[in-house]
C-alpha positions in Angstrom: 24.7 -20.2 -20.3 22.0 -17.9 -18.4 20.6 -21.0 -16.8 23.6 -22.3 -15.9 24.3 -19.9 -13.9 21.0 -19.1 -12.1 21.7 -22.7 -11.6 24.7 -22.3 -9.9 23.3 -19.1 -8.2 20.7 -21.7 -6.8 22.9 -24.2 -5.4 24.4 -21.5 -3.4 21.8 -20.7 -1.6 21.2 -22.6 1.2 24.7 -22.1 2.2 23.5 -18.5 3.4 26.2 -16.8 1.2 24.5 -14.6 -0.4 23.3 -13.0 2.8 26.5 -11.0 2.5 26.5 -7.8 0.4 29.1 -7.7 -2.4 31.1 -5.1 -3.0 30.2 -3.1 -6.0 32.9 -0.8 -6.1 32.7 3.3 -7.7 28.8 3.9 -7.9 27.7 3.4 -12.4 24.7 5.8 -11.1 23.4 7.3 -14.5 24.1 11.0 -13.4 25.0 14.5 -15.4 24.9 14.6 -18.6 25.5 11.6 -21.4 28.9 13.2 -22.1 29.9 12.7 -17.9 27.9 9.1 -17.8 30.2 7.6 -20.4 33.5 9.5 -19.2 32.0 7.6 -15.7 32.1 4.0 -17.5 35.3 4.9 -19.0 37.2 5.5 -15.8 35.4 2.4 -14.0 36.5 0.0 -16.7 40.0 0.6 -16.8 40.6 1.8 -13.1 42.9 -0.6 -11.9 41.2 -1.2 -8.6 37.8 -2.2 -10.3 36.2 -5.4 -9.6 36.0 -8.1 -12.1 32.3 -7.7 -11.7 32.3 -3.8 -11.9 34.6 -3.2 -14.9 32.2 -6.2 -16.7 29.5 -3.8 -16.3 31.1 -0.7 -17.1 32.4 -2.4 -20.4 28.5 -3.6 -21.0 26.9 -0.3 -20.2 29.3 0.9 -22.9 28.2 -0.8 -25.2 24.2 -0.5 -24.7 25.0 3.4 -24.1 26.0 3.5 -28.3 27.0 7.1 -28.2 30.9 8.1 -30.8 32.5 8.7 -26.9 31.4 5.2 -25.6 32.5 3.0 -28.9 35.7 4.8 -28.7 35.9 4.0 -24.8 35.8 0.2 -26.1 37.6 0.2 -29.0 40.3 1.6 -27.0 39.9 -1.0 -24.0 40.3 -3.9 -26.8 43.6 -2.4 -28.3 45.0 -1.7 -23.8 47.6 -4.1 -22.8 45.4 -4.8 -19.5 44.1 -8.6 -20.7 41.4 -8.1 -17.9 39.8 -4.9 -20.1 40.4 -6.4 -23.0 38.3 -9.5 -21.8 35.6 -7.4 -20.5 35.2 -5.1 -23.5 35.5 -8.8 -25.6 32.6 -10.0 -23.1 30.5 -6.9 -23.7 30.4 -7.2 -27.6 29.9 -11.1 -27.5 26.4 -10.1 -25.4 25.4 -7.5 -27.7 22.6 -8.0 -30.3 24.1 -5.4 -33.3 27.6 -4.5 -32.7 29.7 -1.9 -33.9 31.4 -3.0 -37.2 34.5 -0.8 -35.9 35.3 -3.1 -33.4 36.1 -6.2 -35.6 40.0 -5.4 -36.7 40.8 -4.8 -32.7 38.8 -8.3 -31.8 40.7 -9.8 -34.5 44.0 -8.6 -33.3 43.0 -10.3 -30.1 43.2 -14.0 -30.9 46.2 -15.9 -30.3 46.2 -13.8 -27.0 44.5 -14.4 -23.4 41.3 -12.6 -24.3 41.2 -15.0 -27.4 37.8 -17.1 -26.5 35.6 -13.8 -25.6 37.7 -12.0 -28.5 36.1 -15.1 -30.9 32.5 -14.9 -29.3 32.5 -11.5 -30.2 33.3 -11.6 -33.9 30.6 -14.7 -33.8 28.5 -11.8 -33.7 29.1 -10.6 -37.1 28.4 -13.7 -38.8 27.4 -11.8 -42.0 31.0 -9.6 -42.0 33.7 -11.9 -44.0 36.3 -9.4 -42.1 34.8 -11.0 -38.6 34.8 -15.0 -39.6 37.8 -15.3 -41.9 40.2 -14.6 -39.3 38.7 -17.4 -37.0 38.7 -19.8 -39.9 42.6 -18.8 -40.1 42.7 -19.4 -37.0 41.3 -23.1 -36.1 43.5 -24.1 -38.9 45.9 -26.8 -37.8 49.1 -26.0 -37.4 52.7 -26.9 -35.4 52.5 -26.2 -32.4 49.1 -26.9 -31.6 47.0 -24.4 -30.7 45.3 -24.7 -27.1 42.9 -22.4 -28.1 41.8 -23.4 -31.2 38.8 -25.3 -29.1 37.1 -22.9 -27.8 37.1 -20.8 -31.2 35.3 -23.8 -33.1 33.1 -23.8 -30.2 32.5 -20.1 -31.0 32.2 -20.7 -34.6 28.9 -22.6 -34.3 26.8 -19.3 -34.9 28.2 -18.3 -38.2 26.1 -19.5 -40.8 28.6 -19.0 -43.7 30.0 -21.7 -45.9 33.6 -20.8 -45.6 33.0 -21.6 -42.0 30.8 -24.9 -42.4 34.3 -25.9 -45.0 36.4 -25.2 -42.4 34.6 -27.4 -39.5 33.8 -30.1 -41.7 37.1 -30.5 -42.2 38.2 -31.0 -38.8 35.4 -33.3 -37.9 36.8 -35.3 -40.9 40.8 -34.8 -40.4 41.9 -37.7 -38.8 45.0 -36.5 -37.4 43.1 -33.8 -35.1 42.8 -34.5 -31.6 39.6 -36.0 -30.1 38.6 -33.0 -28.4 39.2 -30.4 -31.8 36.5 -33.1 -33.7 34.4 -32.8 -30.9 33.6 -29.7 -31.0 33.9 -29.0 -34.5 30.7 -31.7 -34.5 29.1 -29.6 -31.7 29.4 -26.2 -33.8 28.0 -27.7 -37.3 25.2 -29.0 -35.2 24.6 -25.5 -34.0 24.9 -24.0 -37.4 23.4 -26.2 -39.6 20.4 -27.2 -37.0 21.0 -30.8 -38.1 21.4 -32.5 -34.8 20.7 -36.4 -36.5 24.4 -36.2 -37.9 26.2 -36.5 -34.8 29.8 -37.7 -34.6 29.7 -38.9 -37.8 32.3 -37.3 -40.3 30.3 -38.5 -43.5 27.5 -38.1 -42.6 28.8 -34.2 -42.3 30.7 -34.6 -45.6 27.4 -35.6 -47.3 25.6 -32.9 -46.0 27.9 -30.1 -46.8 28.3 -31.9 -50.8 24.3 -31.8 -51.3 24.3 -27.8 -50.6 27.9 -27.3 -51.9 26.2 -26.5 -55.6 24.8 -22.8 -54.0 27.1 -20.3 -52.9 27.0 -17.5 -50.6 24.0 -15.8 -49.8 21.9 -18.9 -51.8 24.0 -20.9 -49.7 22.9 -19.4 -46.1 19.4 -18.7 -46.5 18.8 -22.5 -47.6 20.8 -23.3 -44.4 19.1 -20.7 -42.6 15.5 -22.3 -43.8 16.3 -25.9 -42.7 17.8 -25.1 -39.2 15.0 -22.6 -38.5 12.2 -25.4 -37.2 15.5 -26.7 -34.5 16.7 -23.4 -33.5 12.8 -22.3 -32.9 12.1 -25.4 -31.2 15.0 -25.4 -29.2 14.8 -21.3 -28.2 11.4 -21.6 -27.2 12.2 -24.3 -24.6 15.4 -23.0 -23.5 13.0 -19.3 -23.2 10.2 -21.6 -20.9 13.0 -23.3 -18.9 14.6 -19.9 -18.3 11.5 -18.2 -17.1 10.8 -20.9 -15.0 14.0 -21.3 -13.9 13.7 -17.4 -13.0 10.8 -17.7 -10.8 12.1 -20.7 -9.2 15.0 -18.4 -8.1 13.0 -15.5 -7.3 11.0 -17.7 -4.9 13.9 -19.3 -3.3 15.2 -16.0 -2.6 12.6 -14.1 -1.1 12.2 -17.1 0.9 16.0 -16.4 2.3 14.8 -13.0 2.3 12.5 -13.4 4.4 13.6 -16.0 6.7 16.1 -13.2 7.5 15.5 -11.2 10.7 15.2 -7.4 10.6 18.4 -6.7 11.0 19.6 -8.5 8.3 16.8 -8.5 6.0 18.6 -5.2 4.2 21.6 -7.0 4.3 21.0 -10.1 2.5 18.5 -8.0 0.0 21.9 -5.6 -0.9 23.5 -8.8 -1.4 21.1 -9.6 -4.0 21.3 -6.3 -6.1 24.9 -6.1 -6.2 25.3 -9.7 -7.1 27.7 -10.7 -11.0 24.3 -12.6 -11.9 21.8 -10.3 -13.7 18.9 -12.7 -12.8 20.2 -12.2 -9.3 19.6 -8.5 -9.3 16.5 -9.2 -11.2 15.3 -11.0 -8.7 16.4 -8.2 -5.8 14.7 -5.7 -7.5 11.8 -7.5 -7.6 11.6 -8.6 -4.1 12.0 -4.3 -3.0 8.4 -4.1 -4.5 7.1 -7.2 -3.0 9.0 -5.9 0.6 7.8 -2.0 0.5 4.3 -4.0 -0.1 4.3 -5.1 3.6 5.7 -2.3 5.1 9.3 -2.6 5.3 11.4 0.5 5.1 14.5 0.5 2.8 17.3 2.2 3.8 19.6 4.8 1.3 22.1 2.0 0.2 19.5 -0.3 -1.1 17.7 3.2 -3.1 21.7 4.4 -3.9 22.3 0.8 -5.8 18.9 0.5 -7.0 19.6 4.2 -8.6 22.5 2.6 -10.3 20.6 -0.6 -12.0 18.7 2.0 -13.8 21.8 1.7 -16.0 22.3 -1.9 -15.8 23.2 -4.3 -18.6 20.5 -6.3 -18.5 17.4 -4.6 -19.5 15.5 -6.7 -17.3 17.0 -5.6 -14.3 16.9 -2.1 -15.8 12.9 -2.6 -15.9 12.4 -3.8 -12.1 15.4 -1.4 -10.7 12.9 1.8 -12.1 9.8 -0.1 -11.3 11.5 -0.5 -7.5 12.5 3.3 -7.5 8.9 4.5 -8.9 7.4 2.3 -5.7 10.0 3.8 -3.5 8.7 7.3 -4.9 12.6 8.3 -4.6 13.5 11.7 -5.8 16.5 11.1 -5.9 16.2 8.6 -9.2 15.0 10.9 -11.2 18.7 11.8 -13.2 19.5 8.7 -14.0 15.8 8.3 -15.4 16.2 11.1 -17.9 20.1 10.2 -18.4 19.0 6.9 -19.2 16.0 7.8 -21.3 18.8 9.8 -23.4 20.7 6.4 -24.2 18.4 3.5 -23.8 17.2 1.3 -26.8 15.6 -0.7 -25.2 11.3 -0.3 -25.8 10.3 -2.1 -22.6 12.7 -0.4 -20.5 11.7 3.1 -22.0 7.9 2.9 -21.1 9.0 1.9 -17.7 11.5 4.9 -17.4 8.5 7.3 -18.7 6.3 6.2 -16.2 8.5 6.5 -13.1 9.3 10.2 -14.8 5.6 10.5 -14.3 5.7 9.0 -10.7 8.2 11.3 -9.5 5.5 14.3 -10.3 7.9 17.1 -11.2 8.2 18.5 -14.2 12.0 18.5 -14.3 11.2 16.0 -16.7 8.9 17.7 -18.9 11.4 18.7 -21.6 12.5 14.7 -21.9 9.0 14.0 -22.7 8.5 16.3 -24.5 11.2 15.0 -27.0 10.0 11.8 -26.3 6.6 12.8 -28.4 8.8 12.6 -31.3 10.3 9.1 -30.8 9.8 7.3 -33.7 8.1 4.5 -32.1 3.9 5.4 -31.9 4.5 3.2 -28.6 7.4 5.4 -27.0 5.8 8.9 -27.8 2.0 7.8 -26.7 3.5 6.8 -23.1 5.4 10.2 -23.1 1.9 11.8 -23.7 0.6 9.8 -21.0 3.1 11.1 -18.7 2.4 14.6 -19.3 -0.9 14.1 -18.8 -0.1 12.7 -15.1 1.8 15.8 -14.7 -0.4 18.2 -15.6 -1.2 19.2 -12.8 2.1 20.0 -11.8 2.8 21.8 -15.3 -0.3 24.1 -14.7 1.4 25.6 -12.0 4.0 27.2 -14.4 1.6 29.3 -17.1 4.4 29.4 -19.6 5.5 25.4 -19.4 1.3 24.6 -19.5 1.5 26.3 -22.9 4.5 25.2 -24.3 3.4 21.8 -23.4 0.2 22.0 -25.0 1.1 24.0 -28.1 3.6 20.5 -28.6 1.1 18.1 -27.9 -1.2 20.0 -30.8 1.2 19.9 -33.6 2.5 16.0 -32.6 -1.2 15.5 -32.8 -1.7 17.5 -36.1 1.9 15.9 -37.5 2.3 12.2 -36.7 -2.1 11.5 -36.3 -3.3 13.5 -38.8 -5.9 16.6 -38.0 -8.8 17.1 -35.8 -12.0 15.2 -37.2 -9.3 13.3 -40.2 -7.2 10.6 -38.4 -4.3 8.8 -39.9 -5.2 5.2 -40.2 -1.8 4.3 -40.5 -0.9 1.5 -37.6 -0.5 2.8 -34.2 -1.6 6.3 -34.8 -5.1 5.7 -33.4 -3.4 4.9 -29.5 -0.9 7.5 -30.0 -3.9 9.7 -31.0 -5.6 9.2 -28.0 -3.1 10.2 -25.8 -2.4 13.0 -26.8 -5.7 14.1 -26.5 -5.9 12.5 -23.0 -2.6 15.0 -22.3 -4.5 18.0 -23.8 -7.6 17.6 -22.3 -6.4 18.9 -18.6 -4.0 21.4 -20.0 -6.8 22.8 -22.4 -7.3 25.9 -19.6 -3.6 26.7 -20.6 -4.3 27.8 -24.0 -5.9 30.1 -26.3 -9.9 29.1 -24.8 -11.0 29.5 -28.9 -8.5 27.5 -30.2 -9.0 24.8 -27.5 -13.0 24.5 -27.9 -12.7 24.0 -32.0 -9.7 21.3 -31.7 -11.7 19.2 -29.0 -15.5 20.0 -30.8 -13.8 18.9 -34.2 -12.3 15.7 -32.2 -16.1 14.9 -31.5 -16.3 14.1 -35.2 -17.4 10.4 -36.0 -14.4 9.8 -37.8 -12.6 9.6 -34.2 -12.2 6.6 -32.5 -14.4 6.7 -29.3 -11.7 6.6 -26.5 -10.7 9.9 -28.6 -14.2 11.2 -28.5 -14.6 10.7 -24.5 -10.7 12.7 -23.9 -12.0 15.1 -26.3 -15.7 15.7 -24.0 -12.8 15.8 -20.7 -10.8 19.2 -22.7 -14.1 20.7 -22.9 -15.3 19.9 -19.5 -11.7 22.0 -18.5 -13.3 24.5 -20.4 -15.9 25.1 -17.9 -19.3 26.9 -19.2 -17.8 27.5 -22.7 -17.6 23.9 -23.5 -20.9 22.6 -21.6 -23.1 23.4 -23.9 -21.2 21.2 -26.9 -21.0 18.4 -24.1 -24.8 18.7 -23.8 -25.3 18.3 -26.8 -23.2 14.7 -26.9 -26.0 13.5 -24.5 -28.5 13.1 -27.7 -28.1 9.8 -29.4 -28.8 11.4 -32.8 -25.3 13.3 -31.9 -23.8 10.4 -30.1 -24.5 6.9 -31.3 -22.2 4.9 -28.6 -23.8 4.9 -25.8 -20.1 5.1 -23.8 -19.4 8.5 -25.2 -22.4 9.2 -24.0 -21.8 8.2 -20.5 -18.3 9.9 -20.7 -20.1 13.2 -21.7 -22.8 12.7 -18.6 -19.5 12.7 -16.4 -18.0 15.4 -18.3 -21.1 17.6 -17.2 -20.7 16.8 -13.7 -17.3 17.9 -14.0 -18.0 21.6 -15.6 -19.6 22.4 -12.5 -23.1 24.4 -13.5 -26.6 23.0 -11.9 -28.2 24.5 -14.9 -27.6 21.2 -16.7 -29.0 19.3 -13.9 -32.6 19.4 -15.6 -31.1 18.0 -18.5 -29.2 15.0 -17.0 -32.4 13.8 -15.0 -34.4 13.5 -18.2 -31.7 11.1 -19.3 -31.3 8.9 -16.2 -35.1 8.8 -16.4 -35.2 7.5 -19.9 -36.7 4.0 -20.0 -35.3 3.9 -23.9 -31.5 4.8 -23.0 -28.9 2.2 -21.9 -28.9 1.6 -18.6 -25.1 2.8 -18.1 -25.8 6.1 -19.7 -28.8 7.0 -17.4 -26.3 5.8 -14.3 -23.6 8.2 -15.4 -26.2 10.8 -15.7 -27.7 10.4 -12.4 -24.3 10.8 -11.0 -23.4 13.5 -12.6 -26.7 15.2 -11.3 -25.4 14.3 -7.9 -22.3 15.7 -8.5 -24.2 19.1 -9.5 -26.3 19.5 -6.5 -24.0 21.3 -4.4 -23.8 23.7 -6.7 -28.0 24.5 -6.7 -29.8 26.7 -3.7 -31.8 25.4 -1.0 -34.8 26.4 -3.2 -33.8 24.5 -6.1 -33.0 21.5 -4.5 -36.3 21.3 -2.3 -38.2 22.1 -5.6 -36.4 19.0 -7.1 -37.0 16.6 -4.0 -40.8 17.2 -4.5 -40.7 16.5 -7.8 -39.2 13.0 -7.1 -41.5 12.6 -4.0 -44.6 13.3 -6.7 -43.2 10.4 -9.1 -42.3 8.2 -6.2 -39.0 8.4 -6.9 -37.7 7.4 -3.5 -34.2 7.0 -3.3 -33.5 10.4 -5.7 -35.5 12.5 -3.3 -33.5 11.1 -0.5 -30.3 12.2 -2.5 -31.6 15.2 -3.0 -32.8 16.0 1.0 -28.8 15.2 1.8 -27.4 18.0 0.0 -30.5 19.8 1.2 -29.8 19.8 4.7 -26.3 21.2 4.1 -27.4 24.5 3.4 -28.3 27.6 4.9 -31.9 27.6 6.0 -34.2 27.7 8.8 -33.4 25.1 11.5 -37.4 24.2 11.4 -36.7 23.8 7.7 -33.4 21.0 8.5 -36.0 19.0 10.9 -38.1 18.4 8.6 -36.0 17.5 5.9 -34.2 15.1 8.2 -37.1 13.6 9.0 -38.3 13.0 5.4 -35.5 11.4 5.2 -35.8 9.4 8.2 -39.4 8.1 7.1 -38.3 7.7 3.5 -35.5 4.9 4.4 -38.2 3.5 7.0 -41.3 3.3 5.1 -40.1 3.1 0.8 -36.5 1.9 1.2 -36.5 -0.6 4.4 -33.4 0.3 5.6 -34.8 0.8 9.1 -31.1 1.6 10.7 -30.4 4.6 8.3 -34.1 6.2 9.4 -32.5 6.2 12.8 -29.7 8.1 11.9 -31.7 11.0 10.5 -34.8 10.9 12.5 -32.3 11.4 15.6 -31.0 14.1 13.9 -34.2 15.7 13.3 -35.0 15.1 16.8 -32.5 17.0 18.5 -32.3 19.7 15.6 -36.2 20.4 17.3 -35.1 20.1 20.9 -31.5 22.3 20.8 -33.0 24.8 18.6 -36.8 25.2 19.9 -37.1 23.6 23.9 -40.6 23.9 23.2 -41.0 22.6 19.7 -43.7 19.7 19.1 -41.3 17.0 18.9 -44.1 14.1 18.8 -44.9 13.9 15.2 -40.7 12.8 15.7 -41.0 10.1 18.4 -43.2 7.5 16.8 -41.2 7.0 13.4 -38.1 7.0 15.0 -39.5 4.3 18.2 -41.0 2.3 14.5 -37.1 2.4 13.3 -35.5 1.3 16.7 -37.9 -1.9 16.4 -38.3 -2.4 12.9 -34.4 -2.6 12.9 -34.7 -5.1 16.0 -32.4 -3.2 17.8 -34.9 -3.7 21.2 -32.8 -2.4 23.8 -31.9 1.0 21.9 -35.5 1.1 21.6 -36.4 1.0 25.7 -33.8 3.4 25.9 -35.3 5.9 23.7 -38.6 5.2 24.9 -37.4 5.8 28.8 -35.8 8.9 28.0 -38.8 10.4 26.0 -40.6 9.1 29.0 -38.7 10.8 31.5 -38.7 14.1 29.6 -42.4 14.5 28.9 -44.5 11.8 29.9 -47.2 12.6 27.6 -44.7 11.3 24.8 -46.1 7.7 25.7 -49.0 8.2 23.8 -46.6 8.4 21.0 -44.2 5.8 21.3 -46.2 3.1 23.3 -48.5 2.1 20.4 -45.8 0.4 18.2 -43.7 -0.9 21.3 -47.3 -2.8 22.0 -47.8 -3.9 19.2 -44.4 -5.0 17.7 -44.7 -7.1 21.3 -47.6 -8.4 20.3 -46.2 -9.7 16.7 -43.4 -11.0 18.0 -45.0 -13.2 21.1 -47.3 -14.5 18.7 -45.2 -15.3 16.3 -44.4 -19.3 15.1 -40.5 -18.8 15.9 -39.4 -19.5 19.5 -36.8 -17.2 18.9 -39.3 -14.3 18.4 -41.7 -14.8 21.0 -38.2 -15.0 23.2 -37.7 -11.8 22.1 -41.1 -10.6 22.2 -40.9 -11.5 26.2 -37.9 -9.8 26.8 -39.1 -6.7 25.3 -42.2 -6.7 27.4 -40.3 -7.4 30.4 -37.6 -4.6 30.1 -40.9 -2.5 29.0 -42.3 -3.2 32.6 -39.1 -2.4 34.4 -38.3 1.3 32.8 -37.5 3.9 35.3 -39.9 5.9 35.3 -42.1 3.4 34.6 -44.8 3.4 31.9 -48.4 4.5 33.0 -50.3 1.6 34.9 -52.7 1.2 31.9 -49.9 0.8 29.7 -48.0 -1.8 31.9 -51.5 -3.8 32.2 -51.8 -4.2 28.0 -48.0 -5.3 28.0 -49.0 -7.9 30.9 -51.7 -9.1 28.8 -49.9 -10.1 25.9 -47.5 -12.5 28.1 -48.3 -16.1 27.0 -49.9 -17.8 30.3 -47.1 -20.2 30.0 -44.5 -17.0 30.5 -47.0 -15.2 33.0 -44.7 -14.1 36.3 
């Protein structure tokens, strides 16, 4: 039936209507409490100026919603003289996977009336309640007159897998006096409920089948049904479930295509159109193409957020999934009621991880107490995304003292209740992910609580017993901790402590996150340690870059020549960067810059980043000393202009040092020469080119180089070249 109509949807298409919004009638927002939601639903399904397609949903949010008020809002739209609610409610049930037993005498009462084929769906539903199939097996009976519905109730009867009911359709495929049509589908429904598609239209055949099983009765008799249709029914739901999928994306394609075909001014339009269309893959699909539309920029507008607020409570979970995935990406405040309304009611498991994360998106902690609750959920799955929620909110709950305690003191005993103790975890299935996030919503609130309580639970979380992602959220509370967890994190750094080497790295970065360059001595021995992993001594040497902000100008210089004794290149030149961002002596910069400068040009070969920093040493001597001896600067930093082939920056430089002192030639002329001289002698035509034209714009500076200087340039021109 769901692919029919995407079908159908499909064929409609090109026609353009769907570029037209539909009307969607009172708003089914989720808003207020439960109690107002369902007295919403209530009015919408039985207001007399409801849609069709509105009081269909109402009737179907009823249903899903579960609570005493909304059963009673159904059962009392069955037993209403208005056939259109009674259809509706009837429609509801027939679509729900576990319906409410008390609804089975009004559905009953319903047949023989104009609801009767939704009415017979419905009580399909309980095909293990004799009080649900014994009326329809009264009913297809034949009697005078006929019955123009009886039909579509064999139709309806295929998914009751009960004797009684196979009786009663055998007979009708085998009663010769029933119409065409009546043995038709009587065929069609034993098919479906016996799984035995080979029979056909033939009435012995189905006589033969129902004598061999006719020795078992009752529940003997449906599980040996149940056994031999299972191998059809899985065969044939599997391939209806990959026709339908496929069948969904074909849609969702062929309508973003519309979509976008669409210009501006009706893009919002036609996508409105989509989310208030009867089809739930329709609105599926709308939702859907939001996220693929606020992806390249286009702006929504507060009719597309006000419907998409009100498929947070859709039917279909499907479209309840996308509509909160669409809000979360529109970061809409607004949403966030009928998120925690919805999270009150929903049963769905899919759909609540997605609610809990746009909570989490929304980043206010209005929906704290929900998740809270939510840590109690029964399901290990439900209550580990509500812990990762509050630990995307943390830092929003810190702000409130109180909350940040409350919030932490829960996640201890959820952890202590469902997961078992600090350094004991419960190996019972699912407890080790739930486990690890609650610690992973502990570890940034662990400032929030009592700081002795905090540093025992997370070093007793260190224990081996703990899985490892437990391990590295326990090293993150401590690193909250600040000094009075750094030493325990140190001590995670030893693989005698610390066997995996990714704890290990997580308690390098843990380090760099408590803030104190008195570990820094500790994490270089580690990134210099030939015998530890190579990931480990990476996190550590981050983590010592991380700390050397917080060391001295002292400290830091007494580090870089420590690297520059070892040869350690490129950690002196992290070093000299912090370095030169603190107070010190401008002298004291210079030369540090230049280091720097001569490190990248003469160890690293990364000629380009010398200039950067021997320019900047350069001018720190000129704007801070006019008489400073800048020369010992000039000749590196001419070396980086040509080593980096960058020939005209160099002339440049070498003209302006000219013009300022002309005694700075004796600095910067040797390696223009002699880089000229490489390059006009060199085997590629492309270098002595270059070699020529650096000579040339040599000769025509302004002021121009000293005569002796311009005749050793001349003299390397090739002959051949010679002006």
């Amino acid at each position: 039936m769901r692919a029919t109509i995407l079908v159908a949807s499909v064929a409609l298409l090109p026609s353009g209507a769907r570029a037209a919004p539909q009307q969607s009638g009172p708003s089914l927002s989720p808003a207020g409490d439960v109690r107002q939601y369902v007295q919403m639903l209530a009015r919408a399904l039985s207001a007399p100026s409801a849609s069709a397609s509105q009081r269909s949903e109402a009737a179907r949010r009823l249903v899903e919603v579960g609570t005493p008020a909304a059963r009673q809002a159904i059962t009392d739209g069955l037993r209403s003289d208005d056939r259109a609610v009674q259809a509706a409610c009837a429609d509801a049930i027939a679509a729900s996977p576990s319906p409410d037993p008390a609804w089975i005498q009004p559905l009953a009462s319903l047949l023989g009336r104009p609801a009767t084929e939704p009415a017979a769906r419905a009580l399909a539903r309980y095909d293990t309640n004799a009080a649900a199939y014994m009326p329809l097996v009264q009913y297809i009976q034949p009697r005078q007159p006929p019955n123009p519905s009886r039909q579509r109730v064999i139709v309806a009867m295929g998914g009751i897998v009960q004797k009684v009911v196979a009786q009663a359709l055998v007979d009708r495929v085998g009663d010769p006096a029933e119409a065409a049509d009546i043995r038709t589908a009587a065929e069609g429904a034993l098919t479906q409920l016996s799984g035995q598609a080979a029979i056909g239209s033939d009435p012995a055949g189905w006589a033969q089948w129902f004598a061999i099983h006719n020795s078992r009765d009752g529940t003997a008799w449906r599980d040996q049904v149940v056994i031999e249709q299972h191998a059809s029914l899985q065969y044939a739901s599997d391939v209806a479930a990959q026709q339908l999928e496929r069948l969904k994306v074909q849609v969702r394609t062929l309508l973003l295509d519309q979509y976008e075909h669409q210009t501006n001014a009706d893009k919002l339009k036609v996508l409105l159109g989509y989310l208030n269309d009867p089809d739930p893959g329709i609105r599926d699909a709308g939702a859907q193409i939001v996220v693929v539309a606020l992806g390249v920029g286009q702006a929504m507008n507060r009719e597309i957020d006000q419907r998409l607020i009100e498929l947070v409570g859709d039917a279909s979970p499907s479209v309840r999934v996308d509509a909160t995935a669409a809000l979360a990406a529109l970061a809409d405040s607004n949403a966030l009621d009928a998120f925690l309304i919805q999270l009150q009611i929903e049963k769905d498991p899919k759909v609540e991880v997605a609610l809990i994360q746009a909570v989490a998106r929304t980043r206010s902690d209005r929906g704290v107490p929900e998740l809270e609750r939510l840590l109690r959920d029964p399901s290990p799955e439900i209550a580990a995304a509500a812990a990762d929620a509050l630990r995307m909110l943390a830092p929003v709950i810190r702000q409130n003292p109180a909350e940040a305690t409350q919030v932490s003191n829960d996640l201890m005993q959820v952890l202590r209740q469902r997961t078992g103790p600090p350094g004991q975890p419960d190996p019972q299935p699912g407890a080790d992910t739930l486990r690890q996030s609650l610690v992973g919503a502990l570890a940034p609130l662990a400032g929030a609580n009592d700081p002795g309580q905090m540093l025992n639970l997370f070093s007793d979380l260190l224990n081996q017993a703990e899985s490892r992602a437990v391990r590295e959220s326990a090293l993150g509370g401590l690193a909250a901790l600040k000094e009075k967890g750094a030493d325990i994190i140190a001590h995670e750094l030893d693989p005698a402590a610390e066997p995996d080497p990714r704890v290990r790295a997580a308690a390098a970065g843990a380090l760099k996150d408590v803030g104190s360059f008195g570990y820094a001595n500790q994490l270089e021995q580690v990134s210099s340690n030939e015998h530890e992993v190579p990931a480990v001594r990476e996190a550590a040497w981050q983590a010592f870059q991380a700390l050397l902000p917080a060391g001295n100008a002292h400290e830091l210089l007494d580090w870089a020549n420590r690297f520059e004794r070892n040869n350690q290149w490129k950690k002196q030149v992290a070093v000299l960067q912090v370095a030169i961002q603190k107070k010190q002596d401008p002298g004291s910069i210079a030369n540090e810059q230049q280091t720097i400068g001569e490190i990248y040009l003469n160890h690293l070969n990364q000629p380009d980043q010398a200039i950067s920093y021997l320019n900047d040493a350069l001018n720190s001597l000129q704007n801070n000393n006019p008489n400073a001896n800048v020369s010992r600067v000039v000749r590196p930093l001419m070396t980086a202009y040509l080593a980096a082939h960058r020939y005209s920056d160099a002339i440049n430089f070498a003209q302006n040092q000219r013009k300022l002192d002309p005694a700075r030639q004796e600095n910067f002329f040797p390696v223009l020469r002699n880089t000229a001289d490489q390059l006009v002698h060199s085997p590629r035509p492309e270098d002595q080119a270059a070699g020529i034209s650096l000579i040339n714009s040599a000769l025509a500076m302004n002021p121009p180089l000293d005569e002796t200087y311009q005749q050793q340039l001349r003299l390397l021109i090739p002959s051949t070249n010679a002006p």
